[in-house]
Structures are given as C-alpha cells and as structure tokens.
C-alpha positions in Angstrom: 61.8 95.9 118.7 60.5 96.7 122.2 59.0 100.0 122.6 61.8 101.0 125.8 64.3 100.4 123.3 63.1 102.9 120.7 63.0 105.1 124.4 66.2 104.6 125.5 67.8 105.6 122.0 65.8 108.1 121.3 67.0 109.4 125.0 70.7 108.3 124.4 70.5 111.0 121.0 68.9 114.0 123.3 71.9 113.6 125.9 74.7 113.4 122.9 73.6 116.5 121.3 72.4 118.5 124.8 75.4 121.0 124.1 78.1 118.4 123.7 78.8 119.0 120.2 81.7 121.4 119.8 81.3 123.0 116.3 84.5 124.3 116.0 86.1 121.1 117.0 86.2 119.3 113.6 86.5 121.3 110.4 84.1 119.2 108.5 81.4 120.0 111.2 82.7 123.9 111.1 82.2 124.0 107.4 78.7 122.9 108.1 78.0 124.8 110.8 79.1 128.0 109.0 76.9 126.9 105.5 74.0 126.7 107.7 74.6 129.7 109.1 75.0 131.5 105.6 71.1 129.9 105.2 69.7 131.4 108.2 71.2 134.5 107.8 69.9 135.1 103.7 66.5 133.7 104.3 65.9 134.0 108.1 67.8 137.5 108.9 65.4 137.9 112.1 67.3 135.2 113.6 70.3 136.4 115.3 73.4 134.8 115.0 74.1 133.6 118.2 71.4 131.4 117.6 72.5 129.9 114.7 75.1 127.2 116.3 71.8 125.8 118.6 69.8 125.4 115.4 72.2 123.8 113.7 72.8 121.4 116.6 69.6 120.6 116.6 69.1 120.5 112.9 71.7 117.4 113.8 69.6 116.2 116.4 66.4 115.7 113.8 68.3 114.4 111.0 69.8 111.6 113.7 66.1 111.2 115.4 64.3 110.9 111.9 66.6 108.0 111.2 66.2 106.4 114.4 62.6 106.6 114.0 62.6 104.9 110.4 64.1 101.6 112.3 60.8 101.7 115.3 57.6 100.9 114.8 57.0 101.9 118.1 57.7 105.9 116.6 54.1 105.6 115.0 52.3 105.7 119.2 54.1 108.9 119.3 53.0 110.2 116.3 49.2 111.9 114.5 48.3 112.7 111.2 46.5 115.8 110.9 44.1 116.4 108.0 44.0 112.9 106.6 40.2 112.1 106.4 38.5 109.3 104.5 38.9 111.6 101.1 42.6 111.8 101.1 42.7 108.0 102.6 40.7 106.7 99.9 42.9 108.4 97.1 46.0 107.2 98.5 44.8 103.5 98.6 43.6 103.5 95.1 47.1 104.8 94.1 48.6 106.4 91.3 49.2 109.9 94.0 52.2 111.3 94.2 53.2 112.1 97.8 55.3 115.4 97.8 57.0 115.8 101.0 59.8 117.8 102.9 63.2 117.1 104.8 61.1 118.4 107.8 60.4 116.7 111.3 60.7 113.1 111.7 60.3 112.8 107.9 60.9 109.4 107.6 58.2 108.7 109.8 55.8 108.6 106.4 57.3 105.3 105.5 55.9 103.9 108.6 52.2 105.9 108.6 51.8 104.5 104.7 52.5 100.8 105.4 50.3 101.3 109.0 47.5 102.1 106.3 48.4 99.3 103.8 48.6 102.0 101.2 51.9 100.6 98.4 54.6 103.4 97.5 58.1 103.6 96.1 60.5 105.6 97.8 62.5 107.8 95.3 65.7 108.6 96.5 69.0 109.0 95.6 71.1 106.6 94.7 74.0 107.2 96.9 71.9 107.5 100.0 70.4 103.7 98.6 74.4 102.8 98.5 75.3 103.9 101.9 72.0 103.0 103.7 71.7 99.8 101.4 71.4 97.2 104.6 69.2 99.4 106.3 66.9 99.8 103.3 67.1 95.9 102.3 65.9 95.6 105.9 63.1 98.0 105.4 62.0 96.5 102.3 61.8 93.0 103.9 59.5 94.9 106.9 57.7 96.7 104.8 56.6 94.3 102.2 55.8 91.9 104.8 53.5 94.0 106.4 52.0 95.2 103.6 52.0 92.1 101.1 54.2 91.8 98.7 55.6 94.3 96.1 54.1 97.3 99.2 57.2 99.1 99.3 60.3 99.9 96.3 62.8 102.1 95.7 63.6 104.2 92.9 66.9 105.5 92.0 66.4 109.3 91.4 69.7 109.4 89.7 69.0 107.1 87.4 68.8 108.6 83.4 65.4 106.3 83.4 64.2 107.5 86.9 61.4 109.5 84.9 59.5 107.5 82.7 60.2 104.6 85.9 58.1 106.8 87.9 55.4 107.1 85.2 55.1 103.9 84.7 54.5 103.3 88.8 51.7 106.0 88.4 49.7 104.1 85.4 49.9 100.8 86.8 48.4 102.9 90.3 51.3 102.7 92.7 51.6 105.9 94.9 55.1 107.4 94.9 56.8 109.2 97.3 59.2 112.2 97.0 61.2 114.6 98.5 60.9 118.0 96.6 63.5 119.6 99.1 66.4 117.2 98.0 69.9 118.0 96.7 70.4 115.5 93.5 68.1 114.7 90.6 68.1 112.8 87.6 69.6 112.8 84.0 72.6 115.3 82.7 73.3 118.7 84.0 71.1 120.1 81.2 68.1 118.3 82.1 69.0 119.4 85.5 68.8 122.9 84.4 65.3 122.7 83.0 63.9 121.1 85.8 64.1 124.4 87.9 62.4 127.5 88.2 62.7 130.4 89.9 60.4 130.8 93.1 60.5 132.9 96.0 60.7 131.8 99.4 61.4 132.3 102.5 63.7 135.8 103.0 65.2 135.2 99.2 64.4 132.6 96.4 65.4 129.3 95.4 65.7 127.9 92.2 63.1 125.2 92.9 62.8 121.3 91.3 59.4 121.2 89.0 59.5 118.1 88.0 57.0 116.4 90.5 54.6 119.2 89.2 55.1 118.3 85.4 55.5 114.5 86.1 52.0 115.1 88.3 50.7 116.9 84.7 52.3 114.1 82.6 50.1 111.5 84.5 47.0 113.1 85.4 48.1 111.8 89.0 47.4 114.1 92.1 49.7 115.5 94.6 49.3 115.4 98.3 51.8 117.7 100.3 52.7 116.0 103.3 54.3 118.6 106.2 56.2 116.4 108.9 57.1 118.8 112.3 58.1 117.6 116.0 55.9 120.0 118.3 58.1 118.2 121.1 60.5 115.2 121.2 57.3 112.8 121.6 54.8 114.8 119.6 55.6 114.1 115.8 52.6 115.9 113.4 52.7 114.9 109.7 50.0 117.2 107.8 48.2 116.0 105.2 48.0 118.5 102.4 44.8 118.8 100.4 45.7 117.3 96.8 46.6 119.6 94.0 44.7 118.0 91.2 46.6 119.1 87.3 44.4 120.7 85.3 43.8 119.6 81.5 43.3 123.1 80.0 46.9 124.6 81.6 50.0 124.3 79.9 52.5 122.0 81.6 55.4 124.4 82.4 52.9 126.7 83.9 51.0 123.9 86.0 54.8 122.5 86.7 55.7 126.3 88.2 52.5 127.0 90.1 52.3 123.6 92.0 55.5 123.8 92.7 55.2 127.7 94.4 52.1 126.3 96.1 53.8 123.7 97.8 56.9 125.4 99.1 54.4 127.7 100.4 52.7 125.3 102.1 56.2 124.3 104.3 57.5 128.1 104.4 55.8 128.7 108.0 56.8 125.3 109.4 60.4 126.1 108.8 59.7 129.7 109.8 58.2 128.1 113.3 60.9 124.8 113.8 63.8 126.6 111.1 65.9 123.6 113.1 63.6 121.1 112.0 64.8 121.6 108.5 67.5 119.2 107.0 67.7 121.0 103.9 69.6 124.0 105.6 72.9 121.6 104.9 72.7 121.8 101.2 70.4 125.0 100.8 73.4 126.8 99.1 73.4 124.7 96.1 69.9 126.0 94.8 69.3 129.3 96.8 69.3 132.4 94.4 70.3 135.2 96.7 68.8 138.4 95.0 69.4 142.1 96.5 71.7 140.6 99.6 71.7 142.8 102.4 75.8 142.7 102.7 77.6 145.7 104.7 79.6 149.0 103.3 83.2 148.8 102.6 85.2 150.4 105.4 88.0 153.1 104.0 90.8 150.9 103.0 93.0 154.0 104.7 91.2 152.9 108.0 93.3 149.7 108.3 96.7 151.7 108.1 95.7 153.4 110.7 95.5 150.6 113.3 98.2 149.5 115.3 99.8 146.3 114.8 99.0 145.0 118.1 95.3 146.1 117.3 93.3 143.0 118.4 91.0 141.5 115.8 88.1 139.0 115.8 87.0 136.5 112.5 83.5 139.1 111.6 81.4 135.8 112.0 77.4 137.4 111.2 78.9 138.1 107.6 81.9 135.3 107.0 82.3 131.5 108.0 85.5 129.2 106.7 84.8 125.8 105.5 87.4 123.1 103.9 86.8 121.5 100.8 88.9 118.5 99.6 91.3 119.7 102.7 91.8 123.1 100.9 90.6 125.9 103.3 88.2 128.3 102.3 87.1 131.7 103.4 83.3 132.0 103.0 80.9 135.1 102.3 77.8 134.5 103.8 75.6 137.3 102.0 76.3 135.9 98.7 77.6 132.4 99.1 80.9 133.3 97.5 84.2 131.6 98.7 88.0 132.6 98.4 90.7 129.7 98.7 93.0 130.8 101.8 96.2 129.2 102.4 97.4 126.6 105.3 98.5 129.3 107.3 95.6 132.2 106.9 92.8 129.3 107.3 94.5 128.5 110.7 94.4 131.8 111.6 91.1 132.8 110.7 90.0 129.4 112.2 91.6 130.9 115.7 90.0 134.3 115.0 86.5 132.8 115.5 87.4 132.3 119.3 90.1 134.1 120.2 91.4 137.8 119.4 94.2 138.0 116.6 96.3 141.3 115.5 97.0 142.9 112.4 100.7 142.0 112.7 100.3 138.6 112.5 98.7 138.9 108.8 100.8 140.5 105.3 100.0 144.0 105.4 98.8 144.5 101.8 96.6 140.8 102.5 95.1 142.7 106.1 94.4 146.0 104.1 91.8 143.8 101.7 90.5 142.1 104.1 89.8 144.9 107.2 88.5 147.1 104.2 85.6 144.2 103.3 85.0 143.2 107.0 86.4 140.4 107.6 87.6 141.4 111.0 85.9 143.4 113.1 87.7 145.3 116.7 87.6 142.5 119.0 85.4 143.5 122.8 87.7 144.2 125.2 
C-alpha cells in the first residue's frame, strides 16, 4: 500500500473524531463514555471532569489509529524504538522471550517493528477478537510470514483451556510470544481465572492484576521484555523497550509471578498518567479495578428534598453518576464504586435528559426523588 494512502486515512480518522462525535447521541457510546469516565475519576481524580468526554474521544481516536496502522507498513517511517540496543535485539532473535506489552499508543505497531527485525512471535489474543478480525488476521498472517519466512508469525487463542501449556511449548522450542497484560479475557474456568490475579496498586486505586505472564515467565525460565507503545504526536509513535526481567531460580513462583507483575504496571503507570487518552484499557478498566477507600460525597438530609419546590430545576450530578444500557435495560451508574441500579424505561429517559437539560422534582415519584436528591444524584441546576 502506498505511503499517501496510509496519509490520507490516517487524516480521514483525525477529521471524523475532531469533535464530531456526539457522546450522548447513541446509548451504547454513552454507556462507554460514562465507564470511562468512572475510570478517570477513581484512578485519575486530578483530572476534572469536563475533560473526561475529550479523552474518551480520543481514547476512540487511538484505538481506530492503532488499527489502521496494523494494515500499513508505511506506519513503521513514522515510528522509533527507544531502548532497543544490540542486547535486547539479540535476545529477541534467539527467542523463547516473552514480550509483555500494553493497550497503549499505536500498540499494534509491535507486530510490524518484530517482523521489520525478522524476529518470529505468536500473537496471543482472544479468541473473539481472532473471530471478528479473522480476515484481517488471515491477511496479516500471509504478510507476515512472507516477510519473515515461514511459520514468523501465529496466533494463540488466549481463551482456549490449552492456551497455557501452548504457550510453553512456543517458549521451549524458542519462539518469542507476545502479550497483552492489560487485556479483559483470559484462559480456562472462572476459578483458574481467579487465581491468576493479585492484588496490585496502581495508579489512584488498585487493580486486581493478571500474573500469569510472570509465572508462565518462571515456569520457562524465559525473560520478559516490557514494551511501552505512546504517540508523542499523530506522526511520532515511541514504543520503549523495557530492560528484561529475568525469573530468578531461588524465588518462589507466586512471589516472582506478583513482583514482575507490580514491576511492569509500574513501568506503564506514568505513560498513562502523561497520554491517560492513549489508554484503551479505560473501556473495560471496571471489570478488574479494586476501588479501595473511594472518595464518594456525604449524604444530603433526606428532609432537604421536601423542602424543594416542585418546579425546583434539577441537573443528572454527572462528576459522581453516569447511565449506561445493558442488554437494552437502563442502568443508573455510581461512579465512586462502580455500583449500578436498574432504572425503568421512563426514569432512564429522564435521567438521560437530565445530563443536558434542567429537570424538576415533579416530574419524578416523590418517595423515588427523596432517595435519590438525599444520595446526589441531582444537583441544583446553574441558572
């Protein structure tokens, strides 16, 4: 593909999400916007919230210009690997290195630098991203392996109950793997699930972290090599090579497994601080964040709310509570905690107004109002 191609879309995505995307336009989109917003808010309270719908915009942006990038060659000329000397170059063509990397950046970009380098990986990913992205990833395979000779480039289904001791044997026979330690699936039953996490903090709060790369690293003797992908602009794509974390014989497995992992979330915690928009993984941060001691606001008096006026007008109280739709059943969401209440047809509609425009306290049940003024749901909307 010619390089002005690779341009022109990469142009075409800046203009579509230049503040054309209306967040409150679609509810799907809203329910996003308003889980990413619970993110920010728990483990980036510094930024305000009227920031919030840009970064998740742009948080769009990325995810769409990390897949356009995947397709172009041409995304490599704008691109520089930082910290990637002969040392870490010579370990990742002897293979048997596991590459632990981030939903960060132009992530997909390390598809491209590996085969550049004719180093062989498998790409472990879920299986339903393999499903709906199965063209595109045949079409990758075929590019890849060519370029590379064949059997340069698999996949491996993360899902799969015999994802695990696939991956070890990849390691032994000295393939290099690549991983994403920020993903939202993993292998095996819900108990195995369970005892592949551990408690970490970062960030703001702390997130119940996947060690498995760390005890698979520990299981095979095999290395890790972080790898930190960030966009300092839109043609300035910096993927940071990590200095290995090598397992060490005389450490017990679990406590290498916790450690490593720690280490390497460390390592990405000031990139997201720096570019929090550059992070995918603010989409689906909910379903392993562990919000402890969550800053969420007093009750006001419940009397308080009898005393307003039923033509008092009212605004959705938007820093603390979002709405979201799940299998079309509206939900009212607590940002603080990440707890949601089912609401009705008729009170999602409302609070879905609420976000933009002033309501009253007549238009809700009285008793229903009273609950929901006393735990600031509305606030007194600015005259």
């Amino acid at each position: 593909m010619p390089a002005c191609s690779y341009i022109t879309e990469r142009k075409k995505l800046e203009s579509l999400f230049s503040g054309h995307l209306n967040v409150w336009k679609d509810d799907n989109i809203a329910g996003k916007f308003n889980i990413v917003s619970a993110g920010l808010r728990n483990y980036l309270p510094d930024i305000v919230y009227k920031e919030h719908e840009r970064i998740f915009k742009d948080i769009i942006m990325h995810q769409s210009l990390s897949k356009l990038e995947q397709a172009y060659q041409e995304a490599l000329d704008y691109s520089t690997c930082e910290n990637l000397d002969n040392e870490k170059l010579g370990l990742l063509k002897k293979g048997g290195t596991i590459i632990c990397t981030f939903h960060t950046g132009s992530y997909r970009v390390i598809n491209q630098v590996l085969v550049r380098h004719h180093i062989p990986f498998s790409l472990v990913i879920a299986k339903s991203i393999i499903e709906s992205q199965g063209e595109e990833f045949a079409d990758l395979h075929q590019r890849f392996s060519g370029s590379g000779g064949v059997g340069s480039f698999g996949l491996i289904d993360a899902e799969s109950p015999g994802s695990g001791l696939q991956m070890l044997r990849e390691l032994k026979k000295g393939r290099n793997l690549v991983l994403y330690i920020d993903g939202n699936t993993g292998a095996g039953s819900e108990d195995n699930e369970k005892n592949n996490l551990c408690d970490i903090p970062f960030l703001g709060q702390r997130i119940f972290a996947r060690k498995g790369i760390a005890f698979l690293a520990h299981v095979a003797n095999s290395p890790i090599v972080p790898v930190i992908c960030s966009r300092k602009s839109i043609d300035d794509i910096r993927l940071h090579f990590s200095d290995p974390i090598y397992p060490k014989a005389n450490e017990a497995r679990d406590t290498f497994a916790q450690n490593a992992t720690r280490q390497i979330f460390d390592l990405v915690a000031p990139v997201i601080r720096k570019y929090p928009e550059q992070w995918e993984a603010w989409l689906y941060l909910h379903r392993f964040a562990n919000v402890v001691n969550h800053t969420g606001i007093e009750l006001k008096e419940s009397e308080v709310a009898a005393d307003l006026s039923g033509d008092t007008r009212l605004m959705l109280n938007v820093e603390e509570f979002g709405i979201f739709k799940l299998y079309d059943e509206g939900h009212l969401l607590r940002k603080s905690s990440y707890d949601s209440f089912a609401v009705g047809k008729d009170l999602y509609d409302l609070l879905h107004l609420a976000v933009s425009e002033p309501i009253t306290k007549r238009q809700m049940d009285p008793y229903l109002f009273s609950q929901f003024y006393q735990n600031n749901v509305f606030v007194l909307a600015r005259d």
